[in-house]
Structure formats: structure tokens, C-alpha cells
N, C-alpha and C positions, 0 to 999 in steps of 0.2 A: 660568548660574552667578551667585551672587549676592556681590558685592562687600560685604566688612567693613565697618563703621564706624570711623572712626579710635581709639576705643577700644579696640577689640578687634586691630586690628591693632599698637596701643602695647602690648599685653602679652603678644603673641607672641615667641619667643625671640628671639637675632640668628640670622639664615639661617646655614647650613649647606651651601654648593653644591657642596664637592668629596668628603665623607665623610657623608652624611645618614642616617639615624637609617630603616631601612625594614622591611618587613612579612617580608620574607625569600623562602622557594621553597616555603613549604607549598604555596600555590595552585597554583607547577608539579605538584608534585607529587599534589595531588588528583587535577587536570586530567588530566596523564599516567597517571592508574592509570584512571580511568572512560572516558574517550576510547576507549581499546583495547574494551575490556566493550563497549562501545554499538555500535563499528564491527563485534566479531563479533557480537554480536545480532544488527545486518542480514543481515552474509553469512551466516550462519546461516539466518535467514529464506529470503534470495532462495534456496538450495540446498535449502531444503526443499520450496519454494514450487513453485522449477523442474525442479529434479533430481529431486523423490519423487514429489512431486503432482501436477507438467507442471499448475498450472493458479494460476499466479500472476497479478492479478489488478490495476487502479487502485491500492489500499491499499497494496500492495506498492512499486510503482515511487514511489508520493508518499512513503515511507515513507525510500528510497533519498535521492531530492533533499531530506528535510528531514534525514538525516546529510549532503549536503554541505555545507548550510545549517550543520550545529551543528558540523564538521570547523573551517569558518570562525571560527565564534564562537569556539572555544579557542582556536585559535590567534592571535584577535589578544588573547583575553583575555590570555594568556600574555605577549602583547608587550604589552601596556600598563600591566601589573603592571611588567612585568622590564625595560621600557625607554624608556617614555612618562612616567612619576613617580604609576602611582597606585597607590604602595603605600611615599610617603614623607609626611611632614606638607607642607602646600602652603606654608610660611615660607620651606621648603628648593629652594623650583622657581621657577625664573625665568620673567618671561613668555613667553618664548619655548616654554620646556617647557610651559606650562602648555597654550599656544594648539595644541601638538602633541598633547596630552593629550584635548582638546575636540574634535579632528580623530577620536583613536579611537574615543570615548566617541558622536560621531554613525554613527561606521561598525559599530562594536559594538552600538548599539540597532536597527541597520538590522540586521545580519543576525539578531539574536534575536529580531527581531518575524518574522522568515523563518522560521527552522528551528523556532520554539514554531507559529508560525502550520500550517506544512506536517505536525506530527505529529501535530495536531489534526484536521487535517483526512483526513490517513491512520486514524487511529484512527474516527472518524467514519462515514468509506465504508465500513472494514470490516466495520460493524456491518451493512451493506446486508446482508450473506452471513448474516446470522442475524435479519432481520426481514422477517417475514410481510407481503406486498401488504396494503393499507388498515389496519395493525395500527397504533396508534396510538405503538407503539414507533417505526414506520419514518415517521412523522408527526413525531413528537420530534425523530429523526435529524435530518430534512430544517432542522426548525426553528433546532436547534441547528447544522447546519451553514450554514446562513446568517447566522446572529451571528456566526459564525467567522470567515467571511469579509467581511462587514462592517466588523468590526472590525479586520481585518489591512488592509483599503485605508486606513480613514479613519488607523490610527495612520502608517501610513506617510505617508500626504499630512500630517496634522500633524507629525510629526518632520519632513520638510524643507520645513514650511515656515511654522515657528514666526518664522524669522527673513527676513528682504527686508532684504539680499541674502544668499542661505545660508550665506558666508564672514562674516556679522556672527556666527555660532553662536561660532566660535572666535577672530575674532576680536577680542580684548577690548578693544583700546584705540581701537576705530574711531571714529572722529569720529561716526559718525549711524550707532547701529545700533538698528534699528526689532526688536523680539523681544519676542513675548508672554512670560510670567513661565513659567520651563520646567517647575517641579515641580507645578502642580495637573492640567497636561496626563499630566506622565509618571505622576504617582501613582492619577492613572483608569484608565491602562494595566495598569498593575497589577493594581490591585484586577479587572477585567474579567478579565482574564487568568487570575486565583485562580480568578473565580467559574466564568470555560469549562472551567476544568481541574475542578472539581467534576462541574459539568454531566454532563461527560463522562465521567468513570470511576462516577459514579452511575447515569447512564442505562439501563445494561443490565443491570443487579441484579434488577429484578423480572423480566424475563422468565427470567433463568437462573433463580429463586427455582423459579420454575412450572415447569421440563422435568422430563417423567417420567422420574426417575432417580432411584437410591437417595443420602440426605442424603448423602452421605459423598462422591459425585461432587460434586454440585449445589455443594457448601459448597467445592469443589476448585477447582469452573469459577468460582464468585467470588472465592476469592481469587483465580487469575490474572490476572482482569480487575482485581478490586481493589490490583492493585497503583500503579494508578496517583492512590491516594491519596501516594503519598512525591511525584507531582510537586507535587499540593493542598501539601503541607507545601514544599517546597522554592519553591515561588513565594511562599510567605505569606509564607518568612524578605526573600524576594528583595524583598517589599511593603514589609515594617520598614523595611528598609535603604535602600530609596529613599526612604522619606517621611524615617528622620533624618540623609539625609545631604543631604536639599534644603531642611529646615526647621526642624531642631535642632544643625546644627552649618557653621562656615564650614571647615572644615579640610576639607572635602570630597574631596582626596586620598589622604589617608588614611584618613576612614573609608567613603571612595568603595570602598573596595578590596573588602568586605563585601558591594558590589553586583555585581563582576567575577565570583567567588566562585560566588555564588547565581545568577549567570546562565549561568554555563556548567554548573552540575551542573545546573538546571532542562532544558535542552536536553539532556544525553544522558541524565539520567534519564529525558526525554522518550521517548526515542527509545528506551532499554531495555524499558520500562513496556510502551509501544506495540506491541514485537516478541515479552513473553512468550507471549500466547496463541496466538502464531505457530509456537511453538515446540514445541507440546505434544506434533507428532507424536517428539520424541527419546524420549518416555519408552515411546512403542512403536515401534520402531522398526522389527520386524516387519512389522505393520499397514502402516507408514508405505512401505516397501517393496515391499509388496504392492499396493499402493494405486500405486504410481509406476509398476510392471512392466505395469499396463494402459493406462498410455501414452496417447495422445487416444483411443483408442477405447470408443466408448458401451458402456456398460453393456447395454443392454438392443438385441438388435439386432429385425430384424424377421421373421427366418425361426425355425424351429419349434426348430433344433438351436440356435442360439444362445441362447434361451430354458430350452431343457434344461439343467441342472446348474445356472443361475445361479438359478432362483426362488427357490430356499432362502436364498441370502443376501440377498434383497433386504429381510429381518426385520433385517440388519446395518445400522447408520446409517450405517460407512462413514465415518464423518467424525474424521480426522486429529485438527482444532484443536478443534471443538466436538461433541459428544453432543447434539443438538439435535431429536429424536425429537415432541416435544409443543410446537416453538416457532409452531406455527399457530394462533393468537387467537380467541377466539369471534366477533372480528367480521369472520375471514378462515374463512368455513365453508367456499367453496368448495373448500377443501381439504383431504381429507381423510386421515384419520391411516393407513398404511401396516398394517393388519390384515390378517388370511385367514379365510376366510367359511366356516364348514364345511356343505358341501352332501351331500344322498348321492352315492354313489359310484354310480349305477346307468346312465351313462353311459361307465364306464372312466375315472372323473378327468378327463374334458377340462372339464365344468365348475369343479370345485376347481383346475386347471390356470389357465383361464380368470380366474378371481378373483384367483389368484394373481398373475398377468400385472397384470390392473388395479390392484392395489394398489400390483404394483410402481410403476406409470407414477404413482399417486399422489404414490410415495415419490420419483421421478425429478423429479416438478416441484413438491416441498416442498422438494426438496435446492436447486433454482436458486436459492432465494430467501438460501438459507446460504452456499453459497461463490462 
């Protein structure tokens, strides 16, 4: 936090500490309507995931712990709007409030770099279930999930340990507080932050671009995934608002409150964005049912009568959240596209039987690499 000059603080009003001038309960009120939306997203998710599909998955569970991660975040954002002071002018806040204030402001960037960090890293994995062994898609992933987490340790180690001893962070009036200068560290966090949240919801655009499917799906399957351009926009505002409230302005409780704001809708946005393509199977819910009533057992079994009836659908892709029929790469030949071979019939069909079978098994270990 950076200390006034005494000019600026001579033409600040007289304080105000028993009736002060504040930002009001919009931000409850955001807070309270998106919170709810994000928490059924999840359950939504996990009952699709476990109840339809029985085959919920890593993406899933990190998906879970980054809503408790973003539960946390509202709710202290909530309390430090509505009861720490940062959502009145700082003239009106004694230091006592203020050093209280400094105390959320460390625990509220702790848990945002949590719950931003954990839907990223959900969002990330689940891309495993739709990239192809050696495809340079699931090369990307791997990439970009290791900046992810990179990034998530070293901000952490920097946040607590800008200051020696960590109670010089808040407080102000210590005789010898050693603290590197706080905003060119938090405003890298930022900006990093915008640019993984691109990263990431751009990632998987060209391969959806490529599945053989008619425009009308294809352009379907990216908007779902593209939705996670509103968290791009909701962290850029979150950017602004950290750079002018740590280096265009000393009032920083008041228009600190623009960072509260952008930080919690950035986390459940996160966390909605994250859970749409999760969700696709409601819009069949048939299929999706259909899909749950076979339960753990394999598809494809090994004896002659289990085989019967099911080759025909092994032309179905079967897949819930993604259509993903043609997502195997030219540089993943090994595997090949789920076709039927038409052979003569002068054997009684056991060979076009035969073919049939192998394709399946094509299509059963293309499917591993999707969900």
C-alpha cells in the first residue's frame, strides 16, 4: 500500500468515521445471484458426470475443489466490501480498519490465485479426453499446463513473501517493515493470468474447427468451449482495476472495491465457462440416459452374442459432451477412423462381421483419448 504525500493527504475531506459515504450492496448482490449459477453448474456437472455417464473423471473432481476455492473467495469478498472498509473512501478508515482490510486483501489474493488457478487447470485436463496421443494439440495442453502451474506456485511464494516479516503486509505503522513495492508484482499476475485465460479457451478451436461434422455442429462445439472468452474479458477489467488502484490513485478503498468485484465474478465465471461443455449431454438427455443405463460395463465384450446387435452402433460416436469422430491428427495415424469395409459376402458375412468388430475396436481406443 502506498502511503500519500502530505499534500494529497491536506486536501482530502475531514474523516467521516461514524456515517461514511459507501459503495452500497450492488457487489452483494452480483455476488449472490452468480454464486448460486456456478455452484449448479458443478452439481449439474458431477450428476452428469456420475449419475448418466458413471465415468467422471480428474477434470471433474479439480473442477469441484476450484468451486470451494471460488465459495471462499465470495464470501470473504462479501465481508470486506460489507465489513473490512473497502467499499468507503480510505480518509473515512482508521488505521486500525485499514490494517484489517490489508489482512483480507492478503487472504482474498490467496484464495483467487486458488480457485483461478484450480479451473484452469480442470479446464486443461479435460482437454486430455479430446486430444489425440503425439498430436500437437495434446503437446500444447501439456505446455500450457505447466505455465499454469508455474505460475500458481511462484505467485503464491511471492504473495507471502513480499514482506519479512508477513505481518509487515498489514501492518502499517511497523517500525522496520522490509516489503518489496506490491503492484508491479501483482500487476504481472494479472496480466499472466489474462494471457492463460486466452491460452486456454483458444487452444481448442482448431481441432473442433477440423471434426468431421456438419458447420452447424462444429460452429456449436465452439461456441461452448468459446465461452470462456467472458473470463478473457472479466480478468482484463480485473487488470485495469489493479493497475489504477496501485498506481493512479491513493484512495485505494474505494476504488480498491472494482478489484473485489472483478475478482469474484472472474472465479465463478470461471467455474461456469469451465462446466458448459460438460453439460451438453441436457440437451439430449435421451442419449445421455442411455449412455448411463450401461453402466461400467464395456461396450464391446469378447464372446460372439455380445457383439451381435451392438456393431451397428459402433458408427454412433456415443459421445455425451463432444462429437469428436475425426479428432485423430495426421501425425496420430496409428489410429484409425471407425469405417466398414465392404467385402463380398461369400463367406456368410463373418468377414464384413469381422471388419466390423475391428473398427469397432478402432473406434473403442480413439474414444480413450476423448473422455
Amino acid at each position: 500500500m502506498r502511503f500519500p504525500p502530505p499534500e494529497v493527504i491536506a486536501s482530502w475531506p475531514a474523516p467521516n468515521y461514524v456515517n461514511p459515504v459507501t459503495r452500497g450492496n450492488t457487489l452483494m448482490i452480483v455476488e449472490l445471484t452468480i454464486l448460486p449459477v456456478a455452484l449448479a453448474c458443478v452439481l449439474l456437472r458431477l450428476w452428469i458426470r456420475i449419475g448418466w455417464l458413471r465415468k467422471a473423471w480428474w477434470d471433474d473432481w479439480l473442477m469441484l475443489v476450484a468451486m470451494i476455492f471460488s465459495i471462499g473467495t465470495t464470501v470473504l469478498v462479501i465481508m470486506a466490501t460489507q465489513l473490512y472498509g473497502w467499499n468507503v473512501h480510505v480518509w473515512d478508515m482508521k488505521i486500525s480498519q485499514l490494517e484489517t482490510g490489508r489482512k483480507a486483501s492478503m487472504a482474498g489474493q490467496t484464495l483467487f490465485v486458488l480457485a483461478s488457478s484450480f479451473v484452469k487447470i480442470s479446464v486443461l485436463v479435460s482437454y486430455f479426453r479430446i486430444a489425440p496421443e503425439k498430436s500437437i494439440f495434446r503437446k500444447l495442453v501439456w505446455v500450457t499446463l505447466g505455465i499454469v502451474i508455474a505460475a500458481f506456485l511462484v505467485f503464491l511464494v511471492a504473495l507471502w513473501l513480499q514482506c519479512i516479516p508477513i505481518s509487515s503486509y498489514w501492518t502499517l505503522l511497523a517500525d522496520h517493515r522490509d516489503c518489496i513495492p506490491e503492484g508491479p508484482p501483482l500487476l504481472v499476475q494479472t496480466i499472466i493470468n489474462v494471457v492463460t485465460d486466452f491460452m486456454i479457451y483458444v487452444l481448442p478451436m482448431p481441432t473442433l474447427f477440423k471434426l468431421s461434422l456438419p458447420p452447424a455442429q462444429r460452429i456449436g462445439l465452439m461456441i461452448l468451449f468459446g465461452f470462456g472468452g467472458v473470463i478473457v474479458v472479466a480478468g482484463s477489467f480485473r487488470a485495469y482495476w489493479v493497475h489504477y488502484t496501485l498506481f493512479e490513485t491513493y484512495d485505494v478503498t474505494w476504488e480498491g472495491f472494482q478489484i473485489w468485484v472483478w475478482t469474484a465474478v472472474e472465479t465463478n465465471m470461471g467455474v461456469i465457462c469451465g462446466c458448459i461443455p460438460s453439460l451438453k449431454p441436457l440437451l439430449f438427455p435421451s442419449r445421455a440416459r442411455a449412455q448411463g443405463s450401461k453402466g461400467s460395463q464395456r461396450l464391446y465384450g469378447s464372446g460372439h452374442s455380445r457383439m451381435r446387435g451392438k456393431t451397428e452402433k459402433v458408427q454412433d460416436p456415443d459421445s455425451m459432451e463432444l462429437d469428436c469422430r475425426a479428432l485423430t491428427s495426421k501425425d496420430d495415424s496409428s489410429i484409425a477412423p471407425p469405417t466398414v469395409f465392404e467385402r463380398p459376402m461369400s463367406d456368410g458375412g463373418k468377414s464384413s462381421i469381422k471388419s466390423r468388430y475391428e473398427a469397432a475396436s478402432d473406434l473403442e481406443q480413439q474414444k480413450a483419448y476423448m473422455y
